[in-house]
N, C-alpha and C positions, 0 to 999 in steps of 0.2 A: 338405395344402397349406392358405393363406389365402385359396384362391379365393374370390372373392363372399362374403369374412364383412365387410366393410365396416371394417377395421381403422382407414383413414384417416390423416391422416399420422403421427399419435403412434403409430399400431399399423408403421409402414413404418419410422419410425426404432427402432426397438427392434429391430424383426427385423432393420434394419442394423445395429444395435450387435453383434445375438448375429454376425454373419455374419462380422463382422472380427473374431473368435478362432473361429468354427468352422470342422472341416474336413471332416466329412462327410456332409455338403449338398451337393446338386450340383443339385438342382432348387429352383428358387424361382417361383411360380405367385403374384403380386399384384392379378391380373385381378380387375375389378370390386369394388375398395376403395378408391376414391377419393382416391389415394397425391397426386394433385397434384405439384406442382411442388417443395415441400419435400420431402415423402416420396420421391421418385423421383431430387434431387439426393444424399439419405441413402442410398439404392441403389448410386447410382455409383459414390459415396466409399467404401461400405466391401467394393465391389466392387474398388478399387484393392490393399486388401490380401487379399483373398478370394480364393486358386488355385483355390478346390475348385468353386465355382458352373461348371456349364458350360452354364445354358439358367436362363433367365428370360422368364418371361412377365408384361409390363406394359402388354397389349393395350390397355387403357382410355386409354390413356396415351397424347398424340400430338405435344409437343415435340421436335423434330424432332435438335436439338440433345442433345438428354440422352439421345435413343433411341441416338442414332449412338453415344457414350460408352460405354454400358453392353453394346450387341450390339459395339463394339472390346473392351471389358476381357473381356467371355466370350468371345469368338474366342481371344482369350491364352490365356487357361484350358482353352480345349480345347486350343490348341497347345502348352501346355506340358504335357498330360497324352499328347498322342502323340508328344510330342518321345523318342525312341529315347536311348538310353543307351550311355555313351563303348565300351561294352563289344560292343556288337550289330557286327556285320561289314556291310559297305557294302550287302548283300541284302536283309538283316533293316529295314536304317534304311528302302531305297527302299520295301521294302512296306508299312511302316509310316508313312511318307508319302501315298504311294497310297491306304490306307486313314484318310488323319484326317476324323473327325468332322464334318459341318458343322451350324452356329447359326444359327437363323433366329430372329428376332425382328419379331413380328407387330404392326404397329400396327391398331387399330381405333378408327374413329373412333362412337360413340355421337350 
């Protein structure tokens, strides 16, 4: 991960550029890189076409409004990764329901 390497927002928008054509990522750890306000808005956005992220951590981070964004667009992603397939019989979906994933996304405030 980019924990604590102080990337900054030019290091946060890159790693959102790669994130909008990658697909197997599913962990993204930004903590203590000082991603600000731009870098964290580059997050969200390329979180909008990003399925495969399902957990991000941008604890440093404490606008309140971009948090909500980004822990909604990984809820998606985990629901579309347990979303059951037209094929599975009504037992198979219920359990797989039952068991999806949950995303937690941690603010802290420094």
């Amino acid at each position: 991960g980019v924990s604590g390497n102080k990337i900054q927002v030019d290091g946060c928008k890159a790693l959102a550029e790669a994130l909008k054509v990658n697909t197997s990522v599913t962990s993204v750890n930004v903590d203590g890189n000082g991603i600000q306000d731009d870098g964290c808005k580059a997050l969200a956005e390329a979180l909008k076409v990003n399925t495969s992220v399902t957990s991000v951590n941008v604890s440093d981070y404490s606008d309140p409004d971009l948090m909500k964004a980004i822990d909604e667009l990984v809820t998606r992603n985990v629901q579309l990764k347990s979303k059951p397939s037209d094929a599975e019989n009504a037992a198979t979906k219920k359990k797989a329901e039952e068991n999806a994933p949950v995303v937690v996304v941690q603010v802290v405030e420094y």
